[in-house]
N, C-alpha and C positions, 0 to 999 in steps of 0.2 A: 202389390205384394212383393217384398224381398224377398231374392231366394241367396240362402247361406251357403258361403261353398267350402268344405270341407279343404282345408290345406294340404292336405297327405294325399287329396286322389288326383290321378292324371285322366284325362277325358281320351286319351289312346290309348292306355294301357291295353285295351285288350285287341289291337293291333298289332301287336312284338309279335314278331317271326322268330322262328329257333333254325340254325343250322341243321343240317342233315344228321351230323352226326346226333346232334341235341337230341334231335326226333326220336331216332335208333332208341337212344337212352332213355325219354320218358316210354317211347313202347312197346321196350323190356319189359315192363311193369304186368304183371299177370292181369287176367281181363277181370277178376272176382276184387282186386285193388285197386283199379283202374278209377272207378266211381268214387269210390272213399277218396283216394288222393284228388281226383279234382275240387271234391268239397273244400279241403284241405287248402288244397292251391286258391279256392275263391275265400276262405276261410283269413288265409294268412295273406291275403294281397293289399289291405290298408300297409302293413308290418311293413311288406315288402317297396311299398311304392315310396313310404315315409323314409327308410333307412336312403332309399336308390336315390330320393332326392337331395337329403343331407350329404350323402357321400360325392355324390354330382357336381355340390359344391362345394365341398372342401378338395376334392381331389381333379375335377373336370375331367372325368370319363362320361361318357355321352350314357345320358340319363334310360335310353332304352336299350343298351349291355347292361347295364347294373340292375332292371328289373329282369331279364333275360336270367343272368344271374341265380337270383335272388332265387326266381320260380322254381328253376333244376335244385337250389338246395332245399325249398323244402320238401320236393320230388323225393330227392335223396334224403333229407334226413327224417322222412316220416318213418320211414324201417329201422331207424337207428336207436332212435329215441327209447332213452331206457326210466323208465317209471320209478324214479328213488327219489328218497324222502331230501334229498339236499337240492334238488335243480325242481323247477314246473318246465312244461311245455313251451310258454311264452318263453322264458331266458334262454331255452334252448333253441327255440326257432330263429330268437334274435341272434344268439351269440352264431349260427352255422350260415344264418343269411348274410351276417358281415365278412364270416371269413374268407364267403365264396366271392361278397365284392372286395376285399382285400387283396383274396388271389387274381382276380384279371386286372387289377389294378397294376399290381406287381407284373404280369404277363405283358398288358399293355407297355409297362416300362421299357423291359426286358427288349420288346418287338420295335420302340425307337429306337434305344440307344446302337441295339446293334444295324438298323437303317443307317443310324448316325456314322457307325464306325465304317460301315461299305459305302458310303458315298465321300 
């Protein structure tokens, strides 16, 4: 029997470590939300693993920061998310989990060139 392997999943994903501070940040989250957002978080991790690996390889930041990423934004923008007739859920989880690999992207930048500039 063949078995089919889905393109979008990584067989460690659920291996990623989060920083200390990271920590602190998802558990701020009240304990009565706590459950819902993990749903959420195993809900949106196809989204998240797919975007981390396209972005992985267009930009070459190391493919587990960019699902690290990913996770804390839809941490963060489950509370955000505002229920109007012009955006759904999905464009909005896509569009917040790119901007957060967008921004370490930029950060990573940011943390050679000035390496670049002190050596």
């Amino acid at each position: 029997m063949i078995q089919l392997v889905n393109p979008y999943t990584c067989k460690d994903y659920n291996k990623v470590s989060f920083s200390p501070e990271q920590e602190e940040a998802i558990c701020g989250i009240s304990a009565k939300d706590s459950i819902s957002k993990l749903e959420l978080v195993k809900t949106c991790m196809d989204i998240v693993i797919k975007l981390a690996k396209w972005y992985s390889t267009e930009s070459g930041i190391p493919f587990d920061q960019l699902v690290q990423a990913g996770v804390l934004a839809v941490v963060r923008s489950a509370g955000n998310f505002c229920n109007s007739e012009e955006s759904n859920f999905n464009d909005y989880i896509s569009q917040e989990i790119m901007k957060a690999m967008i921004n370490l992207s930029k950060s990573e930048k940011n943390r050679v060139d000035n390496y670049e500039k002190n050596c």
